[in-house]
N, C-alpha and C positions, 0 to 999 in steps of 0.2 A: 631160773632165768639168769641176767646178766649179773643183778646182784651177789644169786648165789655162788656163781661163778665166781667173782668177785674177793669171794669170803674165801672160797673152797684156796685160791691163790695166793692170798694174805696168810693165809696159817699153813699150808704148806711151805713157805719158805721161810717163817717161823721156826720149823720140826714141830708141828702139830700133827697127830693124826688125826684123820676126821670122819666119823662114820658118817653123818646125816646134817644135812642143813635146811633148815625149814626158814625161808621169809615173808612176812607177810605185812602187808602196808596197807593203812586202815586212816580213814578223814579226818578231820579234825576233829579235836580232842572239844568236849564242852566248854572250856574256858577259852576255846579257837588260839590257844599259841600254835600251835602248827597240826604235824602229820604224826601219826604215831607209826615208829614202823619195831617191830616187832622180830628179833632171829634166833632162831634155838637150832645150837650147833653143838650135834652128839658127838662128844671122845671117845676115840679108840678105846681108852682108857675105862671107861665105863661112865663116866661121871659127863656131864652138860655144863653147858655153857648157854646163860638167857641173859640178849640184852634188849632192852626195851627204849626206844631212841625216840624223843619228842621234839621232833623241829619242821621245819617248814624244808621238806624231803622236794617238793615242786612248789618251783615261785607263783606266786600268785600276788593277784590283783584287787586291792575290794574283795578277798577271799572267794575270788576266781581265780583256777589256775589261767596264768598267762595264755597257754596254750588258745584256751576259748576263746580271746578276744583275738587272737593272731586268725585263728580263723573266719574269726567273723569279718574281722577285717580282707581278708581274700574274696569274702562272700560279696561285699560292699563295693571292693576296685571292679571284679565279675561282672554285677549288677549297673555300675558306673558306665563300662565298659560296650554292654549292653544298651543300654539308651544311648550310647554315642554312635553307636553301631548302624541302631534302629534310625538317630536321627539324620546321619551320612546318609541311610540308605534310599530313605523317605524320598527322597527329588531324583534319588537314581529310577527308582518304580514309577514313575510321576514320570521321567521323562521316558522311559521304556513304554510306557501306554502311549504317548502322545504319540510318539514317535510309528506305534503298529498302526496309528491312524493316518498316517504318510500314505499316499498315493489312493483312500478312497475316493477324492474328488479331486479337480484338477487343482479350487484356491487350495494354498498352504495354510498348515496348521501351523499357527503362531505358539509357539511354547512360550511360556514366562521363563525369563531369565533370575532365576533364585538358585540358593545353595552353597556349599563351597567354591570359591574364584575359578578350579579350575572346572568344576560342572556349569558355571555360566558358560565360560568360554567354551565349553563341546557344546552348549544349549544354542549359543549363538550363531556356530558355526553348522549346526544343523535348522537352523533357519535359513539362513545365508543359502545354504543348497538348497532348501525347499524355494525359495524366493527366485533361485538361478532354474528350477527346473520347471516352474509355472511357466516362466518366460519362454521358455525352449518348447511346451508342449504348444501353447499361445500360439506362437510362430508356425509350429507345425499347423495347427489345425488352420489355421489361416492361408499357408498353402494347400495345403490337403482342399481346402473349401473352393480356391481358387483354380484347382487342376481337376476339379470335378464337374465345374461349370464348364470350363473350356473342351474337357473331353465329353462331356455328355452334350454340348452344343453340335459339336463335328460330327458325333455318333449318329443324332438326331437329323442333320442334313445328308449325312450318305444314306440313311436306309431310306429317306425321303425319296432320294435319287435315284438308288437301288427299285423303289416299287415303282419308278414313273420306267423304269425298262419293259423294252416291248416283253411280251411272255416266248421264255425258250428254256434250256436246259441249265440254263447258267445260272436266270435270275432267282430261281426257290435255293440255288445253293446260297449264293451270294446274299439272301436276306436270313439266310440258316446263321451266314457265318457272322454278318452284323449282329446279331441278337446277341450269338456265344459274345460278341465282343464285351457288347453292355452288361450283360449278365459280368463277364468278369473285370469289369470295372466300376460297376456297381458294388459285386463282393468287395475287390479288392481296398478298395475306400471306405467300405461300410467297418470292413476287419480293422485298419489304420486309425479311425477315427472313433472306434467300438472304447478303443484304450485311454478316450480324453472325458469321454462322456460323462459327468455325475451321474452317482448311483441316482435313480430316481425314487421318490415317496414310497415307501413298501405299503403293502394295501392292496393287490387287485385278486379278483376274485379267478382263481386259474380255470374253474368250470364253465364259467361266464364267455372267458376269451377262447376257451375252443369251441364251444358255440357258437361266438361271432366268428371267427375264422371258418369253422364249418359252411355258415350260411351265406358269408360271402364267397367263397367257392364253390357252391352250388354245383359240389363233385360227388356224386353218388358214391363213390368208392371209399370214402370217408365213415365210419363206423365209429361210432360214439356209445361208450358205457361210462357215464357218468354220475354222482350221486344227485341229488333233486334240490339239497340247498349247496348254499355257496361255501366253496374252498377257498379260503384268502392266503395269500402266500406274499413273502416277504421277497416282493419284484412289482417293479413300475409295467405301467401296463406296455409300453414301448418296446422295453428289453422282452420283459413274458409275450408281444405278438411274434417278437423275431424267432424267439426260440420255438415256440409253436410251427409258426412258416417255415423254419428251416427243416425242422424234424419233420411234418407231415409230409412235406414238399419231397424228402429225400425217399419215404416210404413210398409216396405214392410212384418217385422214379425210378427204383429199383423194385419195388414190386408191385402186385396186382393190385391191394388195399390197403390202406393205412388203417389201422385199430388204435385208439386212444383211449387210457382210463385214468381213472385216477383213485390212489388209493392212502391212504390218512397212516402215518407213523409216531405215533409221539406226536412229538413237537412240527414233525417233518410231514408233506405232502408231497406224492410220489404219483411224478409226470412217465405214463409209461406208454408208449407209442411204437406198435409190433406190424410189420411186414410180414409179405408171404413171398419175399425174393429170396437170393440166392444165401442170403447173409455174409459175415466179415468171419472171414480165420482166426479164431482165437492168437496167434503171432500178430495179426494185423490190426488187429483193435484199436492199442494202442498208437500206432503209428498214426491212425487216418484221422488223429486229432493234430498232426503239425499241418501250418499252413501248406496247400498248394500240394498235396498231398494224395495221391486218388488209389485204386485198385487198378490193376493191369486190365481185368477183364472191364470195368468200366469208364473205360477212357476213349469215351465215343462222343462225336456230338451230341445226341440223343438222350443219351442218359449221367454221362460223365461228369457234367458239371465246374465246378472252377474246384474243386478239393477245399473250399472253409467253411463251408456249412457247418459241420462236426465241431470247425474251429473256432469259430465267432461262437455257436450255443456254449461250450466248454468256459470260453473268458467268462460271457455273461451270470453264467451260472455258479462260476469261482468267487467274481465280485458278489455277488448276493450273496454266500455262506453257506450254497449248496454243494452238490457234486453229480456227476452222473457217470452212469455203469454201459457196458455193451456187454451183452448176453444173447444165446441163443432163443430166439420164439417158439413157444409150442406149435405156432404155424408154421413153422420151416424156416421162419427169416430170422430177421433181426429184430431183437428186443433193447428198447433205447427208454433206460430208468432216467430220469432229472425226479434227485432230491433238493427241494427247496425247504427252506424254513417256512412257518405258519406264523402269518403278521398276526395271529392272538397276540403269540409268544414271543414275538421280534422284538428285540431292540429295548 
């Protein structure tokens, strides 16, 4: 090693020849004066050379070499380090949660202001926006509320007027095209104001609500396979009637019958609601979930509709913690999955 090295250099420029250098360094001696370090250095010559050297070779401590406590000491500033680390981090996590709770209800989520001075001040000024954007959705839905009364007043006095028309060729169009009016003034408000709403109480039972939607439609074309107890799903019975109304309502416009089942995943319960129309193009899937949004071939009075159906069920079913899919039906049409969570397991 370095030592021998060491040696091998000190007696060469002596004029020593030197066959062999053995060193070897052993703990303290019983009497603990130090290290014993031990070298036997063979002469060219023939003849050796043994010196047997007893000192404290590595400093030491309380008969630790130093070395040990240097390190332990790194282990400790590490350790130190670590819990300051942990405890910095502690109100960042804390306000990371608070904060992914932003926008599920319309009140704000008041954070506590704790931490280092400058995580207050980002605490404070993330309140500050939340408190600015209550006020601005407030106002919206307040007009929103106000531009619904006044339009669905007017709506309600032209088609009044509309059916007091003698009977001719005009008046069945002109009560066609009042309806389309309401219908997309209705969506179009329902979409707008879909986005202020509070989540409502998770808890309803989704077998239950296509039952009572079945029975108040009193539409034969309606087909129900159902399980015989209740499926509770993590959705207000409000949000789960629209998403039901929207989806049967679209099967039953685009094709002959609407089929609804429902089928149990884990934790998840899967709303699956299949047609025998023409279906969506795999490319178009996804698009006929932006607002206002329709199919070429379906953009008639008749069956076209306002394009948010798809769009209003998709929000409602994001804020819940679900998702939904489009696929094709083994009957030809379209197959429309809503995965929801199971209020067992919610929340």
């Amino acid at each position: 090693g370095r030592i021998e090295r060491s040696i091998r250099t000190a007696l060469a420029l002596r004029g020593a020849q030197v066959r062999q250098v053995l060193v070897r360094l052993d703990g303290p001696s019983e009497d603990r004066r130090g290290d014993t370090l031990s070298v036997y250095v063979g002469l060219a010559e023939g003849g050796y050379l043994w010196l047997d050297i007893q000192d404290r070779v590595t400093v030491r401590l309380l008969g630790v070499p130093i070395g040990f406590f240097a390190g332990l000491f790194g282990i400790l500033v590490a350790l130190a380090a670590l819990v300051a680390v942990a405890r910095e981090m502690r109100p960042i996590m804390r306000l990371a949660r608070e904060v992914d709770r932003v926008g599920e209800n319309i009140a704000p989520v008041t954070i506590a202001e704790r931490g280092a001075p400058e995580l207050r001040t980002l605490i404070r000024a993330v309140n500050a926006m939340q408190e600015r954007i209550a006020a601005l959705v407030r106002n919206r839905t307040l007009t929103l509320g106000a531009i619904s009364h006044d339009l669905r007043t007017y709506l309600t006095r032209m088609r009044l007027r509309v059916e007091m028309m003698p009977e001719n060729r005009h008046r069945a169009g002109a009560i066609a095209d009042v309806e389309a009016m309401q219908a997309l003034v209705e969506d179009t408000l329902d979409f707008a104001q879909d986005s202020f709403i509070p989540v409502e109480p998770a808890g309803t039972d989704l077998a239950a609500a296509l039952r009572r939607y079945a029975t108040t439609q009193n539409d034969a074309r309606i087909v129900l396979d159902l399980p015989d107890g209740p499926v509770r799903v993590a959705m207000g019975d409000k949000a789960l009637g629209r998403v039901i109304a929207n989806l049967v309502g679209n099967a039953l416009n685009y094709g002959k019958r609407a089929f609804a089942a429902i089928e149990t995943d884990g934790t998840q319960a899967v709303l699956v609601i299949e047609d025998e129309g023409p279906g969506i193009p795999v490319e178009e899937r996804e698009r006929v979930f932006e607002p206002f949004h329709r199919l070429e071939a379906s953009r008639n009075r008749d069956s076209g509709g306002t394009g948010l159906g798809l769009t209003i069920v998709r929000r409602l079913v994001d804020r819940h913690g679900g998702g939904i899919e489009l696929d094709t039906s083994p009957r030809g049409g379209l197959a429309v999955r809503v995965r929801l969570p199971r209020a067992e397991r919610a929340g």
